[in-house]
OpenMM code with the backbone's topology and positions (N, CA, C; nanometers):
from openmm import Vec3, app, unit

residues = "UNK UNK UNK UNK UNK UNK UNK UNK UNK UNK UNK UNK UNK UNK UNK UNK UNK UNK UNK UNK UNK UNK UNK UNK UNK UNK UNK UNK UNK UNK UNK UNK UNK UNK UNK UNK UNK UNK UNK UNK UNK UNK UNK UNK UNK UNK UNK UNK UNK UNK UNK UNK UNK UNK UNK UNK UNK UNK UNK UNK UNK UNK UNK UNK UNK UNK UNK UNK UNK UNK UNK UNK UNK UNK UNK UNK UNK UNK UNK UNK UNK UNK UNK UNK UNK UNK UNK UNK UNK UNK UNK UNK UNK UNK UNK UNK UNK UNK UNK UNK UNK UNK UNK UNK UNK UNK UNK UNK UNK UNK UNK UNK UNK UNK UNK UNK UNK UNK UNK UNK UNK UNK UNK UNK UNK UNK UNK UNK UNK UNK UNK UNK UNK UNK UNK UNK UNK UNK UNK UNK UNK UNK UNK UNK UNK UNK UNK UNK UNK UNK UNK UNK UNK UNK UNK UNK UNK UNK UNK UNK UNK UNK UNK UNK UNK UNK".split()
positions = [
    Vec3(-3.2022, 2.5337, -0.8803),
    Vec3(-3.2459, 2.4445, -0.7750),
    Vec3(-3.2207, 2.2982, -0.8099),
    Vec3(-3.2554, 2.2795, -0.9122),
    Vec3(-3.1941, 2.1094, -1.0045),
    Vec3(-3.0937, 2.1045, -0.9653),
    Vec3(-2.9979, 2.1653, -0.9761),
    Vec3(-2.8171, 2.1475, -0.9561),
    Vec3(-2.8242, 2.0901, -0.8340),
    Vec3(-2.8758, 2.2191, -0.7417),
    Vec3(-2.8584, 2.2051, -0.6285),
    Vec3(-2.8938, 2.0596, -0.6028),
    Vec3(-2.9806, 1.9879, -0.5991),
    Vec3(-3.0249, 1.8427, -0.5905),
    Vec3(-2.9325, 1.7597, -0.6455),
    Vec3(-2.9069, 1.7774, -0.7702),
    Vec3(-2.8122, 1.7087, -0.8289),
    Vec3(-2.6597, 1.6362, -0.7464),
    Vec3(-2.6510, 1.8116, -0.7111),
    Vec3(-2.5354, 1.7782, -0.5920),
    Vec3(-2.5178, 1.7272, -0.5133),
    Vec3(-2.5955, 1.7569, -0.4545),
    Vec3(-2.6308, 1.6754, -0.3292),
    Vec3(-2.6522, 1.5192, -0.3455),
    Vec3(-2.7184, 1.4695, -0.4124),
    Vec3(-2.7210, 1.3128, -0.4798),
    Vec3(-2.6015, 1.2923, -0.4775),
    Vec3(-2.5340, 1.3216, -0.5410),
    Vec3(-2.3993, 1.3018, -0.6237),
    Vec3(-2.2807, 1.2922, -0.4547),
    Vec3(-2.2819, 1.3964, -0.3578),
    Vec3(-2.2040, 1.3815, -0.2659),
    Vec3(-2.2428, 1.2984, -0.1584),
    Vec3(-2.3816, 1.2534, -0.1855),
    Vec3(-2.4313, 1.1652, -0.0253),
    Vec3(-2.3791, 1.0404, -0.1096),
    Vec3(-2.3794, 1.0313, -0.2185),
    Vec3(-2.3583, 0.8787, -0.2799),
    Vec3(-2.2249, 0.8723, -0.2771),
    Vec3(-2.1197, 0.9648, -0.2876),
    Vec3(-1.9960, 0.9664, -0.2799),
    Vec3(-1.9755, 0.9140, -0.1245),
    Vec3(-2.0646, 1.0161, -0.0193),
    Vec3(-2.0368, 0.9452, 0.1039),
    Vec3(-2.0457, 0.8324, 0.1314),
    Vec3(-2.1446, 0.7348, 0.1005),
    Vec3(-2.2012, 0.6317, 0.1000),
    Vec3(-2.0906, 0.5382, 0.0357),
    Vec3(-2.0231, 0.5415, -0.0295),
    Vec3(-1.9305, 0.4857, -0.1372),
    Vec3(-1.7827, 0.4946, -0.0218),
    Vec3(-1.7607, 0.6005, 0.0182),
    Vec3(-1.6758, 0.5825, 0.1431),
    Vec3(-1.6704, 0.5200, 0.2301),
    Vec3(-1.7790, 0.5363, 0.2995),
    Vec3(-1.7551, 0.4868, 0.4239),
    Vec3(-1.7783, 0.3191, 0.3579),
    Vec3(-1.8782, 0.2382, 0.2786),
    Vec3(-1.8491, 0.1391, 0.2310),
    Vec3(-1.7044, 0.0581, 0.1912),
    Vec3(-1.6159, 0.1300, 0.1308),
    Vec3(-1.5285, 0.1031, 0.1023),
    Vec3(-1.4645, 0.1261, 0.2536),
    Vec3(-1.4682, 0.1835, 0.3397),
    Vec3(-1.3435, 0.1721, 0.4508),
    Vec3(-1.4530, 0.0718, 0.5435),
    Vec3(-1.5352, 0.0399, 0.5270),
    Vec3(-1.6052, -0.0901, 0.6092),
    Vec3(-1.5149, -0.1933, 0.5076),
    Vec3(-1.5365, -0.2082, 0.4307),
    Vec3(-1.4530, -0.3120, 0.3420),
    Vec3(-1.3153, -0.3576, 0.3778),
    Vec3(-1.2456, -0.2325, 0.3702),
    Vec3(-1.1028, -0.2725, 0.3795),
    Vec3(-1.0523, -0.2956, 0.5200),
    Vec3(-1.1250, -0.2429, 0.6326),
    Vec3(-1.1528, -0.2880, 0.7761),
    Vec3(-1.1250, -0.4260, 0.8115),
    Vec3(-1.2408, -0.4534, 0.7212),
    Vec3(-1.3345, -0.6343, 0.7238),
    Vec3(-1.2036, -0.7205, 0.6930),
    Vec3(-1.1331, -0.6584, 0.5523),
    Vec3(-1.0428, -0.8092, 0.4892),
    Vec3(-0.9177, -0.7690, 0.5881),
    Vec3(-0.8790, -0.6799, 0.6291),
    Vec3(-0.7744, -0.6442, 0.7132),
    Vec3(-0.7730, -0.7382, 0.8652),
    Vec3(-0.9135, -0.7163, 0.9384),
    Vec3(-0.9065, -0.8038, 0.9838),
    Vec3(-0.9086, -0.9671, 0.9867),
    Vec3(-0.9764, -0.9781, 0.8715),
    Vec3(-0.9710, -1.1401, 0.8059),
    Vec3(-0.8266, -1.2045, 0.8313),
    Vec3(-0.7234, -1.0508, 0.7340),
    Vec3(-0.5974, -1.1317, 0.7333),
    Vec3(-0.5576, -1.1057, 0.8754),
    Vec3(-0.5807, -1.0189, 0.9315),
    Vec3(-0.4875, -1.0276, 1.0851),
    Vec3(-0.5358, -1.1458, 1.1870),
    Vec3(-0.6489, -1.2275, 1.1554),
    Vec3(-0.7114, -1.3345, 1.2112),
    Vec3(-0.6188, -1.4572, 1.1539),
    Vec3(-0.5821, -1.4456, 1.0029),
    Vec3(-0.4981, -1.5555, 0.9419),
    Vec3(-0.4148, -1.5752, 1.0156),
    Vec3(-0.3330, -1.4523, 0.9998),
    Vec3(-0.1687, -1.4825, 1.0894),
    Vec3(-0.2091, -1.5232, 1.2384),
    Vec3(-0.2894, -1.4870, 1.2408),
    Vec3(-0.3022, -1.4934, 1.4262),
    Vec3(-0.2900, -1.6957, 1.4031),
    Vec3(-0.4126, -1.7626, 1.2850),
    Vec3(-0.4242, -1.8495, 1.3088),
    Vec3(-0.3016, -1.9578, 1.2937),
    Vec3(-0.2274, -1.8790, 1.1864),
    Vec3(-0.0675, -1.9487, 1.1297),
    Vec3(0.0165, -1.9826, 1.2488),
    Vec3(-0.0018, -1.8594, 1.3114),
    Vec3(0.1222, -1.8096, 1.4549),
    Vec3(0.0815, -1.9261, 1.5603),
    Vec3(-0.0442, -1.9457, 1.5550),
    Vec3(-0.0662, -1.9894, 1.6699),
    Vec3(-0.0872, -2.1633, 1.6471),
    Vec3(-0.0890, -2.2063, 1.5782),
    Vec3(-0.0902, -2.3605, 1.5134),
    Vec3(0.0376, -2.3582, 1.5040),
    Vec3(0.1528, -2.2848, 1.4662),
    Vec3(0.3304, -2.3426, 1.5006),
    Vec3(0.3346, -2.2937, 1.6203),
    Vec3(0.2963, -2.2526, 1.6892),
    Vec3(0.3177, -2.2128, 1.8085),
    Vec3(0.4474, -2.1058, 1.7738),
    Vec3(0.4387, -1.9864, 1.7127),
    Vec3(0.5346, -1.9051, 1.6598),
    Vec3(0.5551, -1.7906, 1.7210),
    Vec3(0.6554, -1.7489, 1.7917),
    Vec3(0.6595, -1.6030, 1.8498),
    Vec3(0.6782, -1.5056, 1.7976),
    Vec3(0.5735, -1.4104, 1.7419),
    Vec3(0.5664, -1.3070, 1.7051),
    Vec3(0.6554, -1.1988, 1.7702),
    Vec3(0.7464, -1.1289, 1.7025),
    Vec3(0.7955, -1.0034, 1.6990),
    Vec3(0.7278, -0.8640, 1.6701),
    Vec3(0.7151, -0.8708, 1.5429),
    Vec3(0.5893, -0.7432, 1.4721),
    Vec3(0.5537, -0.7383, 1.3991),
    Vec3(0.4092, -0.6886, 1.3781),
    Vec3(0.3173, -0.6758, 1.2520),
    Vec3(0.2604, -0.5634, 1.2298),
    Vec3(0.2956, -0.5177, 1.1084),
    Vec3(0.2796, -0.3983, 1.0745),
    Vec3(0.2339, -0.3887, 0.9364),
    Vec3(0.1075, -0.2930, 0.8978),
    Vec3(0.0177, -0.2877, 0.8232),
    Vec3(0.1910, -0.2732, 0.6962),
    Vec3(0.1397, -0.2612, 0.5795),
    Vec3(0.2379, -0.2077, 0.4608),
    Vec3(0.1925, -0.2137, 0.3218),
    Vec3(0.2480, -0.2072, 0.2145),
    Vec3(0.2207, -0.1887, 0.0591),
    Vec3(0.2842, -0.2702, 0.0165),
    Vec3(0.2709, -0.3958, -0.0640),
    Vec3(0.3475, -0.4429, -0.0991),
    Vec3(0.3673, -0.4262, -0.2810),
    Vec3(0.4642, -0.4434, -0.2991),
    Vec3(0.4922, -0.4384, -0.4560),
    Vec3(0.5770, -0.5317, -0.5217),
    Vec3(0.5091, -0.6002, -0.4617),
    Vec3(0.5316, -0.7567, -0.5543),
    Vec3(0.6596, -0.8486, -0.5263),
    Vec3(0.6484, -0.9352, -0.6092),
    Vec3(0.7181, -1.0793, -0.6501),
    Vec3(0.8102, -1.0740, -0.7348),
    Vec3(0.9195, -1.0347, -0.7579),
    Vec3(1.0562, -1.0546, -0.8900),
    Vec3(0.9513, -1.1467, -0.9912),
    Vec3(0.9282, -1.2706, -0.9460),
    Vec3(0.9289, -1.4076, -1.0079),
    Vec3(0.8386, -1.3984, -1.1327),
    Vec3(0.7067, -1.2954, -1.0244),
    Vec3(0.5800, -1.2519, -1.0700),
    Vec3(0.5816, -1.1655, -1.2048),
    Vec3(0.7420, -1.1168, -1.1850),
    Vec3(0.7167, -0.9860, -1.3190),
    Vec3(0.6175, -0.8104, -1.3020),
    Vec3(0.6191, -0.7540, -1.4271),
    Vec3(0.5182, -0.6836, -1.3843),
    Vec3(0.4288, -0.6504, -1.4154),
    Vec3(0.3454, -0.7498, -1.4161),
    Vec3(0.1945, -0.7343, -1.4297),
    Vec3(0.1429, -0.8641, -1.3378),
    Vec3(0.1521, -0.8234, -1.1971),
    Vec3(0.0943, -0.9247, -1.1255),
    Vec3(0.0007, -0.7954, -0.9649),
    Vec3(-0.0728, -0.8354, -0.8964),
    Vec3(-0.1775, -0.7778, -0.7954),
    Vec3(-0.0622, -0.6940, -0.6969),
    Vec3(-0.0435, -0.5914, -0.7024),
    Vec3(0.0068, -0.5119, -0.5313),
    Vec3(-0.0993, -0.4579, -0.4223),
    Vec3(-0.0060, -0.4420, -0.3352),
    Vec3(-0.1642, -0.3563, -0.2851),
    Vec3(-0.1132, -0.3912, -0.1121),
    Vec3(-0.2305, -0.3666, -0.0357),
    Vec3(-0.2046, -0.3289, 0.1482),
    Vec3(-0.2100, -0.4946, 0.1498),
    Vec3(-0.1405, -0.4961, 0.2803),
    Vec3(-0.1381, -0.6365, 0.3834),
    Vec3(-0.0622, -0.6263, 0.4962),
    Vec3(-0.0570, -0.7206, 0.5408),
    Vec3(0.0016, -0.7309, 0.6475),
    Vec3(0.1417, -0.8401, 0.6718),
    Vec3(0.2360, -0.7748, 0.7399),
    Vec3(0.3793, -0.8693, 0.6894),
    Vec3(0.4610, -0.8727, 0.8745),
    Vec3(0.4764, -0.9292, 0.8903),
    Vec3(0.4584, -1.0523, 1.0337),
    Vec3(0.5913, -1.0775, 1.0406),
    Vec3(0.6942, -1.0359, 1.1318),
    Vec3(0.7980, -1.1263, 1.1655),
    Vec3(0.7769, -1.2259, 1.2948),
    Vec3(0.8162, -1.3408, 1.2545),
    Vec3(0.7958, -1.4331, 1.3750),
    Vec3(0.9588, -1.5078, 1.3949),
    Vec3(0.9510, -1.6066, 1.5113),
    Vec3(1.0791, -1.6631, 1.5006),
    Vec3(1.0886, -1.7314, 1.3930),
    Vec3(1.0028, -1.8076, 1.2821),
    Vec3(0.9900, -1.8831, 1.2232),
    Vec3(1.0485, -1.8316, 1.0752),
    Vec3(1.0614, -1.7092, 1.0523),
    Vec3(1.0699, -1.5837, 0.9274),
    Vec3(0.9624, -1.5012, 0.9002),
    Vec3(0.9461, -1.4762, 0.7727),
    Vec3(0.8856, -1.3278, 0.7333),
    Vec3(0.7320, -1.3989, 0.6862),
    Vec3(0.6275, -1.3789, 0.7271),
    Vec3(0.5169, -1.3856, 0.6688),
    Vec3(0.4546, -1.2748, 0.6116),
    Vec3(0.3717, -1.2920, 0.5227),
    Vec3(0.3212, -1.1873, 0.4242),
    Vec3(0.1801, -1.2327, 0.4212),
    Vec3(0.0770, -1.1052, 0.4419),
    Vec3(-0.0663, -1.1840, 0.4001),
    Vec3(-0.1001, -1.0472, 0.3041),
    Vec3(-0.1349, -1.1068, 0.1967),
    Vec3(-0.2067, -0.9381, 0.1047),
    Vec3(-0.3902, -0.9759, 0.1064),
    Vec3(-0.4288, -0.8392, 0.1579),
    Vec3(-0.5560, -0.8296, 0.1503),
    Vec3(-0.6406, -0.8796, 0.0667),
    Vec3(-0.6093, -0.8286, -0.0665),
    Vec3(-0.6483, -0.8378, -0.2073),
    Vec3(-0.5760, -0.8759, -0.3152),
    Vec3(-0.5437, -0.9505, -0.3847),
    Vec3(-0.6223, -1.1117, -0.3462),
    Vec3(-0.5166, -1.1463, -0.2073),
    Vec3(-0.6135, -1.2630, -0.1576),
    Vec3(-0.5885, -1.3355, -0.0004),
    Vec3(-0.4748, -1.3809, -0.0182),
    Vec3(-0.3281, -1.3251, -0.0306),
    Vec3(-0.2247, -1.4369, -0.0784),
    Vec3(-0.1290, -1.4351, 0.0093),
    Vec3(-0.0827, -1.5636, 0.0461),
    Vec3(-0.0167, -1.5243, 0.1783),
    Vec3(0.1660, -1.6035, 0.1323),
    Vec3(0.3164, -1.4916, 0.1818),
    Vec3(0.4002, -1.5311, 0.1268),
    Vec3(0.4931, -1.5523, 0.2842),
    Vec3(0.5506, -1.6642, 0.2340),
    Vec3(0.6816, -1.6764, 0.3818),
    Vec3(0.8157, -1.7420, 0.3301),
    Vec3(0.8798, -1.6918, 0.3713),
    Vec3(1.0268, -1.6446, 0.3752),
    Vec3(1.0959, -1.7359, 0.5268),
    Vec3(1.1207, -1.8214, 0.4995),
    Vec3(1.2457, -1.8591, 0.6811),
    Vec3(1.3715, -1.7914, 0.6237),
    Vec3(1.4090, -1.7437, 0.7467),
    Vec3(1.5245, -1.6837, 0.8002),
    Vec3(1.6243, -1.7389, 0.6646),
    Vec3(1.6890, -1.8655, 0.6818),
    Vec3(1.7526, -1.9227, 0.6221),
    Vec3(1.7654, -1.9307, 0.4997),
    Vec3(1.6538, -1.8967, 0.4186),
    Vec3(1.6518, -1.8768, 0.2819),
    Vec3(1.6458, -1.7323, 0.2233),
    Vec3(1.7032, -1.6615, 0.3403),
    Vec3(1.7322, -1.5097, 0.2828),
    Vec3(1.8875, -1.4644, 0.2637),
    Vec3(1.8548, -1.4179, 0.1399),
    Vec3(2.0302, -1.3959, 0.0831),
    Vec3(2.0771, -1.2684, 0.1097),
    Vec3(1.9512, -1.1787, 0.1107),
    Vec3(2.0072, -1.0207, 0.0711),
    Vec3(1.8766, -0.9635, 0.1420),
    Vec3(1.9306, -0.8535, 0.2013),
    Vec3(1.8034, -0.7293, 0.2414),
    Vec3(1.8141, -0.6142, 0.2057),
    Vec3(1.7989, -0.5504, 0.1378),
    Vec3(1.8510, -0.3920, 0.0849),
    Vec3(1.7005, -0.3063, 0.0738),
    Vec3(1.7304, -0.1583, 0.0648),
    Vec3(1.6280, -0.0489, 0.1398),
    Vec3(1.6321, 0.0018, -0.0543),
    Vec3(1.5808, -0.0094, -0.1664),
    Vec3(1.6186, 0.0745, -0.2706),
    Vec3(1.4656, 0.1677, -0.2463),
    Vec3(1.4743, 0.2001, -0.3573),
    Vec3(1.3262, 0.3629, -0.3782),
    Vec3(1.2673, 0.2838, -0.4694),
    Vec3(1.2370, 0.1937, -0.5480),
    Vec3(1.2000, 0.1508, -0.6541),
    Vec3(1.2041, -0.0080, -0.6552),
    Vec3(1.0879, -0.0682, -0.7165),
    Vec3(1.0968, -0.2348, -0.7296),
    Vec3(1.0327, -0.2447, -0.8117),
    Vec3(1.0346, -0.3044, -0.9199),
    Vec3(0.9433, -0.3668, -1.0156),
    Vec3(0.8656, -0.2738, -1.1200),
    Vec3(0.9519, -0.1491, -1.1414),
    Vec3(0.8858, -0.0106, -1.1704),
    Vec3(0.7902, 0.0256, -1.1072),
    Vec3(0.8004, 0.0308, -1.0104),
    Vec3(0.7245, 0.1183, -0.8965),
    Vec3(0.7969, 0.1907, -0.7857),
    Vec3(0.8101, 0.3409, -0.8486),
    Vec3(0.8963, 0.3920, -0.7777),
    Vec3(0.8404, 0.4730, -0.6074),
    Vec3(0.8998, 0.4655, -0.5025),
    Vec3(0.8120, 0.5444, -0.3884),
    Vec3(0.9288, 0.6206, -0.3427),
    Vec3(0.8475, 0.7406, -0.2802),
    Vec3(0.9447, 0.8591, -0.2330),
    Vec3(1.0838, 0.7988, -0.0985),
    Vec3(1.0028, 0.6608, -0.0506),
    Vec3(1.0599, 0.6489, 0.0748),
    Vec3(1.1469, 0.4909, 0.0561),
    Vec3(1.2726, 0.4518, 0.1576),
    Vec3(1.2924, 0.3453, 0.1359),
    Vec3(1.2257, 0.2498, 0.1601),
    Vec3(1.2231, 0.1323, 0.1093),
    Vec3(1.1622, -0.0326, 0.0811),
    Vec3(1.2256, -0.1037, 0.1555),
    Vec3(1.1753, -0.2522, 0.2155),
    Vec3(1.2257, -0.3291, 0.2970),
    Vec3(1.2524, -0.4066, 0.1185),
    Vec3(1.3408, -0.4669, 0.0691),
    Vec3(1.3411, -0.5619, -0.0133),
    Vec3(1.4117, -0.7138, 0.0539),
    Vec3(1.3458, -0.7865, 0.0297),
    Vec3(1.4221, -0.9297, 0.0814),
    Vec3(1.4359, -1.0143, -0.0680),
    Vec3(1.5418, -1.0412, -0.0540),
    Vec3(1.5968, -1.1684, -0.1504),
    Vec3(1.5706, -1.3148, -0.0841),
    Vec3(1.5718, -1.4524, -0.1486),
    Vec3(1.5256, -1.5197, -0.1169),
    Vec3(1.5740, -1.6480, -0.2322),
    Vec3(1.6120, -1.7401, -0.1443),
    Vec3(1.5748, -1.8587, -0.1902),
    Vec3(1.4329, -1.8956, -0.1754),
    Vec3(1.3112, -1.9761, -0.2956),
    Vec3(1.2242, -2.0200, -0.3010),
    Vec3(1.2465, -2.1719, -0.2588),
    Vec3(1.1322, -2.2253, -0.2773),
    Vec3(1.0617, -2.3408, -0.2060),
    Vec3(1.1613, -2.4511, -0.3597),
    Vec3(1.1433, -2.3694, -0.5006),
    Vec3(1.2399, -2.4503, -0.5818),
    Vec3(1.3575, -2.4810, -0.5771),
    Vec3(1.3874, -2.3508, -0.5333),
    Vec3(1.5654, -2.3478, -0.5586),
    Vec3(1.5854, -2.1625, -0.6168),
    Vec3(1.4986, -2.1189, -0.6292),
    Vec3(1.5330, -2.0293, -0.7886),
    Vec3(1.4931, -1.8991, -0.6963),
    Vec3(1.6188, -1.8334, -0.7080),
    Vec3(1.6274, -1.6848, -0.6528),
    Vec3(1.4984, -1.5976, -0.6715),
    Vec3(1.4742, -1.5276, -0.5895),
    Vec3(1.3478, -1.4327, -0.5872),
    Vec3(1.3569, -1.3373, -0.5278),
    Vec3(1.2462, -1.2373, -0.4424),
    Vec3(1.2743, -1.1159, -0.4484),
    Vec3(1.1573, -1.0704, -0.4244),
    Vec3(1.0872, -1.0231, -0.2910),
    Vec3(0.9930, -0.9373, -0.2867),
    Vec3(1.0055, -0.7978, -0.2154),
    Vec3(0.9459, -0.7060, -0.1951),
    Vec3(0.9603, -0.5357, -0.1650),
    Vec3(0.8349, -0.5194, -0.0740),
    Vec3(0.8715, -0.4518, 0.0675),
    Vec3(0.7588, -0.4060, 0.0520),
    Vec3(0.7706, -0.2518, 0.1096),
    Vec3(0.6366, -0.1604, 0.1195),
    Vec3(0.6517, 0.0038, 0.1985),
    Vec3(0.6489, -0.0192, 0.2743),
    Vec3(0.6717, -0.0069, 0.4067),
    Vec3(0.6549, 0.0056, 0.5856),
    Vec3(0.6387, 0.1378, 0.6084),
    Vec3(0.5947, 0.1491, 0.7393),
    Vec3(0.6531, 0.2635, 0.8103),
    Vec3(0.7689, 0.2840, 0.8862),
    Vec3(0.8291, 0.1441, 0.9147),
    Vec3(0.9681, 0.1661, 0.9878),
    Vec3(1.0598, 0.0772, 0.9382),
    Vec3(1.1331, 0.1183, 0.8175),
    Vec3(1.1847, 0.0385, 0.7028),
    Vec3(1.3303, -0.0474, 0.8060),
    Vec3(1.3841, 0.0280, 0.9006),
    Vec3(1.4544, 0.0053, 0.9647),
    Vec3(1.4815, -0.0781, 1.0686),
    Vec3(1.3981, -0.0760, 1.1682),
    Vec3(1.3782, -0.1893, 1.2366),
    Vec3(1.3492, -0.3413, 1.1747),
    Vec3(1.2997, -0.3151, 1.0551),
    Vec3(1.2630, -0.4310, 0.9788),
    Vec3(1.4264, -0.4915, 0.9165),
    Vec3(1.4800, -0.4155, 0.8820),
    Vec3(1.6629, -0.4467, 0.8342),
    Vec3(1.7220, -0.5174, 0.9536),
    Vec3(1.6729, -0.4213, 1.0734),
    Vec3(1.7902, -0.4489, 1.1819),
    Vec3(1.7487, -0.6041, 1.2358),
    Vec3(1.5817, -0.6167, 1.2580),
    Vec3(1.5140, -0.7337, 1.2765),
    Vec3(1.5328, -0.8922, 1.2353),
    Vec3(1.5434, -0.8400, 1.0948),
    Vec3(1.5937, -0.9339, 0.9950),
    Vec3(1.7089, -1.0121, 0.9797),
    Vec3(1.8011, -0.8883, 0.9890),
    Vec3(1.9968, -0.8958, 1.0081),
    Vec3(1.9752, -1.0479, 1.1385),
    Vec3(1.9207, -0.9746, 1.2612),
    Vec3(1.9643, -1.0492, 1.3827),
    Vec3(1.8522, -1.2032, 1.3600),
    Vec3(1.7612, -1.1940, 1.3075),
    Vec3(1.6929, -1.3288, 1.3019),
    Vec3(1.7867, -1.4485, 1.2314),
    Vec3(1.8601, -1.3698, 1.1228),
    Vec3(1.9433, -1.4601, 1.0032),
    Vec3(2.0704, -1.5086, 1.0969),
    Vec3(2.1135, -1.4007, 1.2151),
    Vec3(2.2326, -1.4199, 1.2369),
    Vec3(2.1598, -1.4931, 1.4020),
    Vec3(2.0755, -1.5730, 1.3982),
    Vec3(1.9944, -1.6484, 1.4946),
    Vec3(1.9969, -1.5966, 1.6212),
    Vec3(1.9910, -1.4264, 1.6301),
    Vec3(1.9635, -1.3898, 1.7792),
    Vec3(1.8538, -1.3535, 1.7235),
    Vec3(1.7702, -1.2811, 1.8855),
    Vec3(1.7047, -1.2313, 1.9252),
    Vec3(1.6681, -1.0737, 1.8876),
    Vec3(1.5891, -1.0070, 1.7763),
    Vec3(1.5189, -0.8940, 1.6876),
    Vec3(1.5343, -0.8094, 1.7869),
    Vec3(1.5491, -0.7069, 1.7905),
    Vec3(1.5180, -0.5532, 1.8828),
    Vec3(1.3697, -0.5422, 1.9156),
    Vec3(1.3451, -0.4844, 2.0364),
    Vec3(1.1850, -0.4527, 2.0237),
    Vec3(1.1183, -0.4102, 1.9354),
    Vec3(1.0215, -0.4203, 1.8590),
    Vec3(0.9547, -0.3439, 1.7846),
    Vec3(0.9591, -0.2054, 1.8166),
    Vec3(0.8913, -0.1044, 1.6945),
    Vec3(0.9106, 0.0525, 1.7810),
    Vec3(0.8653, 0.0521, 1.8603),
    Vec3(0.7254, 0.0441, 1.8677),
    Vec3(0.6311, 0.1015, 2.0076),
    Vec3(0.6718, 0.0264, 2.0768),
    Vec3(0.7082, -0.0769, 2.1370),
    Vec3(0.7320, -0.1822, 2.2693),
    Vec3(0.8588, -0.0724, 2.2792),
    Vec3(0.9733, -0.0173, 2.2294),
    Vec3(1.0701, 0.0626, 2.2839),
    Vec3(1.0558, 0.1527, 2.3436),
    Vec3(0.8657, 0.2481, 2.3515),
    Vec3(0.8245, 0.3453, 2.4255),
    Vec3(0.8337, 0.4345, 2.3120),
    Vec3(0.8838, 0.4066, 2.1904),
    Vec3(0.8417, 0.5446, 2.0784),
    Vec3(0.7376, 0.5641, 2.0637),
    Vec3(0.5932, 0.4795, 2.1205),
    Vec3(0.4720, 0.4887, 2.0692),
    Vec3(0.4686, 0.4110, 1.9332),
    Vec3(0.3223, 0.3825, 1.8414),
    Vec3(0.3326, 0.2888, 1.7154),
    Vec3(0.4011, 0.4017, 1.6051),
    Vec3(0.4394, 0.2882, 1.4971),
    Vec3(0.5633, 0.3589, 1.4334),
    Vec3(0.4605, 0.4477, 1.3484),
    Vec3(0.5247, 0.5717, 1.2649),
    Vec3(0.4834, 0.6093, 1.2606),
    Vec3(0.4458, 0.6429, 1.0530),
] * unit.nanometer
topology = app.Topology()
chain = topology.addChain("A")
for resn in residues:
    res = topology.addResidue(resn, chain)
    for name in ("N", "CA", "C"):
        topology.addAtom(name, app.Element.getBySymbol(name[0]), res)
């Protein structure tokens, strides 16, 4: 009968520990989707698409620096990046992108699926390099291609009627 109690402790606190943690990551998710909203809307910037993702880092950063969920924003302006944890927010104009390539791997972190990677001139001068997971690694290439080459991005998925990507 102890066990039995035991258990039970042990799984309501596990519950409790859940749903806490997805109130959490809710909360800063929306924090950052309030950021960009506030970025976008002080340049007066036309958003294309924003789509939740994983990011895995900074070249510059090396590897031992924070990854983790955020949110990454194409606007007319270029690529914005906001990471949840820590609050760090990265942007990219059009113009200072050299290279876009899809590899499985960045920074020894390998994932089953392809990566949006963008190359980059920095704010110094000095080549860089960030990765991130999506769900629609593709539209993000094709998006990108046409922003650099100063047209107009394809619809996002869902605005094409595929429904949100998936």
């Amino acid at each position: 009968m102890l066990a039995l109690v035991i258990i039970l402790v042990v799984v309501a606190n596990l519950l409790v520990d859940l749903v806490f943690i997805a109130w959490w990551v809710r909360r800063l998710r929306a924090e950052a989707a309030e950021r960009l909203r506030e970025i976008t809307e002080e340049g007066k910037e036309k958003v294309y698409n924003v789509e939740d993702c994983n990011y895995l880092g900074r070249l510059s950063k090396g590897y031992r620096q924070w990854r983790g969920n955020g949110l990454l924003a194409l606007t007319d302006r270029g690529l914005r990046f906001r990471q949840l944890i820590p609050q760090t927010e990265i942007f990219i104009p059009p113009d200072s992108i050299t290279a876009i390539s899809g590899p499985r791997s960045f920074l020894g972190k390998s994932k089953s699926r392809e990566l949006l990677r963008v190359d980059f001139t920095d704010e110094a001068g000095a080549e860089d390099a960030c990765a991130w997971l999506l769900s629609s690694p593709g539209w993000w290439f094709a998006a990108l291609e046409a922003l650099r080459a100063g047209e107009e991005p394809p619809d996002a998925p869902w605005e094409a009627g595929s429904g949100r990507p998936s």
